[in-house]
C-alpha positions in Angstrom: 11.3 38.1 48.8 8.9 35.4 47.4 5.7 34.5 49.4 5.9 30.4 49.9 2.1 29.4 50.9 3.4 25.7 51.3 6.4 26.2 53.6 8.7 24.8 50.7 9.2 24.6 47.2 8.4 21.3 45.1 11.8 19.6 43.7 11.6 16.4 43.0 14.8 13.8 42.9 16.6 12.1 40.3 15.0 8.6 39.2 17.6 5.9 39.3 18.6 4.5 35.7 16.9 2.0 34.3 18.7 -1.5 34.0 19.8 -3.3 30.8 18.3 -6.6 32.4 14.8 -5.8 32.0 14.6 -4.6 28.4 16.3 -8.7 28.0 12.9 -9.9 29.5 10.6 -8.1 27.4 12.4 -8.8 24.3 12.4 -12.8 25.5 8.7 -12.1 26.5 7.9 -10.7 23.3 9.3 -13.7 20.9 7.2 -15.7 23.5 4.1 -14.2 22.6 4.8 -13.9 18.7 5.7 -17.9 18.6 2.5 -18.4 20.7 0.3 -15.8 18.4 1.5 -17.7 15.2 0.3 -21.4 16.5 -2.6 -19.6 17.4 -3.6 -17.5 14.2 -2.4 -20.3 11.5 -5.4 -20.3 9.5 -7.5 -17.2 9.1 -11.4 -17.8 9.4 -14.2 -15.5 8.1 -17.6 -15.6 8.4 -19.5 -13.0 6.5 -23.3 -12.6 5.9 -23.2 -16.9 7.0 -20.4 -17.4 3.8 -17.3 -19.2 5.6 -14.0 -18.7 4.0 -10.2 -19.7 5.2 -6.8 -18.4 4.2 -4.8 -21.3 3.3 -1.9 -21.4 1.8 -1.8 -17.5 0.7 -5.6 -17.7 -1.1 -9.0 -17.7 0.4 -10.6 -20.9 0.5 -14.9 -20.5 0.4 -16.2 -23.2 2.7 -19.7 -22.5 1.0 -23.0 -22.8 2.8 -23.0 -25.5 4.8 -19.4 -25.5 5.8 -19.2 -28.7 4.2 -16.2 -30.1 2.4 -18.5 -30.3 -0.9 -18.8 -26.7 -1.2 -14.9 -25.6 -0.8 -13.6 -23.8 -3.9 -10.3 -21.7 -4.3 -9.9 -18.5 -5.9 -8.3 -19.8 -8.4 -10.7 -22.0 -9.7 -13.1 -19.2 -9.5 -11.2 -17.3 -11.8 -10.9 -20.4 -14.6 -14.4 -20.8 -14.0 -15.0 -17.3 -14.6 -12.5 -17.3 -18.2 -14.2 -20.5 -19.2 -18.0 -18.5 -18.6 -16.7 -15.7 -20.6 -14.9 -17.8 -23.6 -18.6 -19.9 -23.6 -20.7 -16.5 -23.6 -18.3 -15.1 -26.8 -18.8 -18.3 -28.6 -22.3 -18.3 -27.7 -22.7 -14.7 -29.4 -21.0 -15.7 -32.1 -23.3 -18.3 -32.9 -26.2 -16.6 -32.3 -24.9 -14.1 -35.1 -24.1 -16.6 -37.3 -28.0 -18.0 -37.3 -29.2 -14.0 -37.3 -27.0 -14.1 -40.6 -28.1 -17.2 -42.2 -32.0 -16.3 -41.3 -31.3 -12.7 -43.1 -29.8 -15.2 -46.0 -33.0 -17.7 -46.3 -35.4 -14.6 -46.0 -33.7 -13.0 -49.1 -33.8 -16.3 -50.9 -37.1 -16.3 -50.1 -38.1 -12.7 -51.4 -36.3 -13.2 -54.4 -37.6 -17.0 -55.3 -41.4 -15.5 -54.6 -40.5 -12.5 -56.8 -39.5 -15.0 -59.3 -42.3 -17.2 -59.5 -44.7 -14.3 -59.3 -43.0 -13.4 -62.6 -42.9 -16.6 -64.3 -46.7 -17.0 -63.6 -47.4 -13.5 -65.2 -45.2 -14.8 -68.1 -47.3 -17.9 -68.2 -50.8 -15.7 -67.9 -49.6 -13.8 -71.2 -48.2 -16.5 -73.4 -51.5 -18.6 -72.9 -53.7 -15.3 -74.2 
């Protein structure tokens, strides 16, 4: 015979099913809050370390310093900036190159026009003796 300290033993009944009508509410209550969310959250802002930037249009947009209009750049101008810098810094070694050539050219003329005249002069020394 089992010892009941309570008097009787715990059963608890069968909760009524739930109704069809109230999942319709939250779904309505949901597309509520996503219209309502999507007014809200139209353009993105950041603020990092005091640099401002906005997602417009699917790119970030800096707002620069000040927050000014002056300072707004896209990304993708960034990146033309950036192929322009590196198209001006190949050109720029190239050049440089070219005058380290032409210098290595003028010093051997140089070498060799000294060498010459030092030559002729010796030639000049003997013939008058």
């Amino acid at each position: 015979m089992p010892l009941n300290l309570f008097g009787r033993s715990f059963s608890p009944g069968r909760s009524p099913p739930r109704r069809s009508s109230s999942l319709s509410s939250l779904r309505r209550e949901s597309d509520k809050a996503g219209q309502d969310l999507s007014q809200e959250f139209g353009k993105i802002k950041l603020n990092i370390g005091g640099q401002n930037a906005t997602f417009e249009d699917g790119e970030w947009v800096s707002d620069g310093v000040g927050g000014g209009s002056r300072g707004r750049v896209s990304s993708r101008e960034v990146a033309r900036l950036r192929q322009q810098n590196q198209s001006l810094q190949e050109e720029n070694n190239l050049l440089k190159l070219k005058v380290e050539l032409l210098l290595d050219m003028l010093t051997e003329k140089s070498a060799d026009t000294l060498m010459k005249e030092k030559e002729l002069s010796r030639l000049r020394a003997r013939q008058k003796e």
